[in-house]
C-alpha positions as a printed NumPy array, in Angstrom:
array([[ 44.701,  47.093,  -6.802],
       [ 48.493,  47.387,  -5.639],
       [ 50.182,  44.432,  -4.235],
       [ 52.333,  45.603,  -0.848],
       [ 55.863,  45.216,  -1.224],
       [ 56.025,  43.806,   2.101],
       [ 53.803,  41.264,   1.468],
       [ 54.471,  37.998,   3.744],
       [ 55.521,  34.409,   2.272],
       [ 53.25 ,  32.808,   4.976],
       [ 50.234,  33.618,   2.695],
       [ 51.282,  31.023,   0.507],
       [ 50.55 ,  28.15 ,   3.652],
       [ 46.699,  29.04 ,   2.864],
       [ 46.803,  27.952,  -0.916],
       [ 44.828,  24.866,  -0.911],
       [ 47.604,  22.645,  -3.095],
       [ 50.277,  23.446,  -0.238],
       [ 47.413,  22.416,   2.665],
       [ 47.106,  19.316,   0.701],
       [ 50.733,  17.848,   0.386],
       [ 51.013,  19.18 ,   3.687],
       [ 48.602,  16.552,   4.794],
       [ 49.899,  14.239,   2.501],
       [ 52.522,  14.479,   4.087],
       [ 50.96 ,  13.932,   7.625],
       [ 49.633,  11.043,   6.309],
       [ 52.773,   9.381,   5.363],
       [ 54.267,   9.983,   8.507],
       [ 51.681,   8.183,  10.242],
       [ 51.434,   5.098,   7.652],
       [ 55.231,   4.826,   9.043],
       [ 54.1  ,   4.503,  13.13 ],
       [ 51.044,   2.009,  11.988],
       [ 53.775,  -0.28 ,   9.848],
       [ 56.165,   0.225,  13.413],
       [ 53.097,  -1.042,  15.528],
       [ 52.721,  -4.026,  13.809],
       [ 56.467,  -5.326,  15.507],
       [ 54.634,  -4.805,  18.884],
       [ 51.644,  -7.331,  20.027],
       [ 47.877,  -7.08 ,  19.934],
       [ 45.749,  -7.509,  22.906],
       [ 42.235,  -7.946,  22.3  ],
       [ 39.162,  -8.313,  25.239],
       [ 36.005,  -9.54 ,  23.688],
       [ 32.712,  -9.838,  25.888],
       [ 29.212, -10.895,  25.086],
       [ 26.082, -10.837,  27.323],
       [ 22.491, -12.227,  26.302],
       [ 19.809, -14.711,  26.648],
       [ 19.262, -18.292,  25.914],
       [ 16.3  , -20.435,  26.567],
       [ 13.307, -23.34 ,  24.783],
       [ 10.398, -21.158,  25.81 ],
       [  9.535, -18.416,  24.676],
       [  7.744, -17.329,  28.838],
       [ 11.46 , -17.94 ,  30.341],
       [ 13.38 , -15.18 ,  27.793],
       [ 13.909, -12.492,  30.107],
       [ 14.007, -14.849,  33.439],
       [ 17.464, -15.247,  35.393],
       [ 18.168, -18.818,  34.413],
       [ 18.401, -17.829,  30.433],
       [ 20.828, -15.577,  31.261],
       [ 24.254, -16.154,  29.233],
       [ 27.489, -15.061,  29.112],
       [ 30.671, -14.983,  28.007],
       [ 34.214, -13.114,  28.642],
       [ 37.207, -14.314,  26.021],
       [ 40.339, -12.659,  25.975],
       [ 42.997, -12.648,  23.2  ],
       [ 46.979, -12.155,  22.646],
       [ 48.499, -11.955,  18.994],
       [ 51.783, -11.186,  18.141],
       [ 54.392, -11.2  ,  15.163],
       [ 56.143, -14.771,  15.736],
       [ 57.481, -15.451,  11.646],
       [ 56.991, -12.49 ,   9.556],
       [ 60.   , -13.776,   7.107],
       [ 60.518,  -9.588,   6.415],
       [ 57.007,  -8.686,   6.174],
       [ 57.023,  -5.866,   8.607],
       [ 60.16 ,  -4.579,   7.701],
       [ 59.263,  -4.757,   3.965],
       [ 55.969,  -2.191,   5.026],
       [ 58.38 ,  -0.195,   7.072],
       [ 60.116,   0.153,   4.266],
       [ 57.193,   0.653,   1.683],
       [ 55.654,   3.503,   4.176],
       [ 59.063,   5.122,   4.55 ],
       [ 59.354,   5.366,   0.541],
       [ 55.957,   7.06 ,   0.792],
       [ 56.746,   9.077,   3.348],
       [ 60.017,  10.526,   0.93 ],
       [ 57.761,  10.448,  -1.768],
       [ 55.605,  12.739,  -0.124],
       [ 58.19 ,  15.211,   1.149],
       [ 59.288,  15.704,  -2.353],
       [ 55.982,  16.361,  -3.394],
       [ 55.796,  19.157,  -0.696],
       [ 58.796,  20.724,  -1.898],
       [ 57.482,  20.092,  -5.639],
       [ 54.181,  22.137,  -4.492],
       [ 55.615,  24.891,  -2.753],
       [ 58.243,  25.711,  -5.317],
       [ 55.616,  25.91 ,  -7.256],
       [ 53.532,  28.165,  -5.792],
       [ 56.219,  30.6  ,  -5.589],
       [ 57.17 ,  30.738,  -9.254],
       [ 52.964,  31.018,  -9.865],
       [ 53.141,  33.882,  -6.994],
       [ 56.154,  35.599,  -9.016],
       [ 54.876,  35.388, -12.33 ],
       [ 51.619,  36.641, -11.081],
       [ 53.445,  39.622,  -9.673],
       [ 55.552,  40.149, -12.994],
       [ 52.783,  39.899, -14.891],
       [ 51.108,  42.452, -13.058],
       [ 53.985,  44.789, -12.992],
       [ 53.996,  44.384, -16.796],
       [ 50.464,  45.345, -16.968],
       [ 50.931,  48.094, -15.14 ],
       [ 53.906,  49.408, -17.467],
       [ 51.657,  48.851, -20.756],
       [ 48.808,  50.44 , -19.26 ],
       [ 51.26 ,  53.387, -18.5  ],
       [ 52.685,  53.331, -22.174],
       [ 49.058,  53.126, -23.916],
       [ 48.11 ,  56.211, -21.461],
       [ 50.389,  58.096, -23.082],
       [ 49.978,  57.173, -26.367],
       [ 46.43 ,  58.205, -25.876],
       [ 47.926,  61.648, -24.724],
       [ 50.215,  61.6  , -27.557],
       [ 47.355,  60.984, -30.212],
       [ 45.161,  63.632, -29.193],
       [ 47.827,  66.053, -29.295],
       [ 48.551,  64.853, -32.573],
       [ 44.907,  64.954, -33.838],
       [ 44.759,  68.479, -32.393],
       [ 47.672,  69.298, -34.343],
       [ 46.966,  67.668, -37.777],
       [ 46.347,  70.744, -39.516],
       [ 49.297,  72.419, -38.743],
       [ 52.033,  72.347, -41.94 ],
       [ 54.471,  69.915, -40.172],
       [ 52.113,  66.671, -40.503],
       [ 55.738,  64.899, -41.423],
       [ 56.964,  65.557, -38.346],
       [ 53.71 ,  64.311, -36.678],
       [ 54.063,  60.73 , -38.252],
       [ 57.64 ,  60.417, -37.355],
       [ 56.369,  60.865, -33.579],
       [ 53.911,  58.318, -34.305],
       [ 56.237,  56.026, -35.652],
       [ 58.436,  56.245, -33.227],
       [ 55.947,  55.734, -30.29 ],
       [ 54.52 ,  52.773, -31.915],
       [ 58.181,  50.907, -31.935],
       [ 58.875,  51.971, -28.445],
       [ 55.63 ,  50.414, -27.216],
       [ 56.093,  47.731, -28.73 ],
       [ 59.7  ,  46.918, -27.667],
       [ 58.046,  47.162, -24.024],
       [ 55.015,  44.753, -24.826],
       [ 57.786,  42.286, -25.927],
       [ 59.388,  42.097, -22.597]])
């Protein structure tokens, strides 16, 4: 089939090695907010609800009724440079993984334009061996004429000029 000249660059976003660095990508980008939340504090709320008793008969009565409510605050004090250090470690991956984008999608246009050269090359031998097939029958047709000499020149000479083109 023929490829439209007009084709659009934003069918290369489908390929599935650009969707993947893309999320690579996304990835690294959050790694950097989770290493920036861990300057900030954690609050934790912890509950727990359930029964205690010696007899089996009083389990599900009021009086064996327990529970508990414990809250909980934690926060970077003393680090010595540990947060900054995975700042810094999730920011390398994060450049890390924008080269890798631009690695992938230069690369899928060089695959997309060889793919295209290729098949305009195709195309262009296919044309040349369609009329070599021309030029043979002709040729055949015309074998018992007296100019056979002149015949094999022809044949000669289409041979090298196909293969000049097969060698582009």
């Amino acid at each position: 089939p023929q490829i439209p000249a007009d084709l659009p660059s934003a069918l290369l976003e489908r390929r599935p090695d650009i969707l993947q660095a893309e999320q690579n990508l996304v990835a690294a980008n959050a790694n950097i907010g989770a290493a920036r939340a861990l300057y900030y504090p954690t609050i934790s709320l912890t509950g727990l609800l359930g029964s205690v008793t010696t007899a089996f008969g009083d389990f599900l009565s009021g009086p064996a009724t327990a529970w508990s409510l414990a809250a909980g605050l934690a926060g970077p004090i003393f680090t010595f440079g540990a947060i900054e250090g995975q700042v810094a470690s999730a920011e390398a991956g994060q450049r890390s993984a924008t080269l890798a984008y631009q690695a992938t999608i230069a690369n899928a246009f060089r695959e997309t334009n060889d793919a295209l050269v290729g098949t305009r090359n195709k195309a262009q031998e296919q044309a040349m061996q369609e009329q070599r097939v021309v030029f043979l029958a002709n040729d055949k047709r015309q074998l018992h004429s007296p100019s056979n000499l002149k015949i094999l020149s022809r044949y000669l000479f289409w041979n090298r000029k196909i293969e000049v083109i097969c060698r582009r």
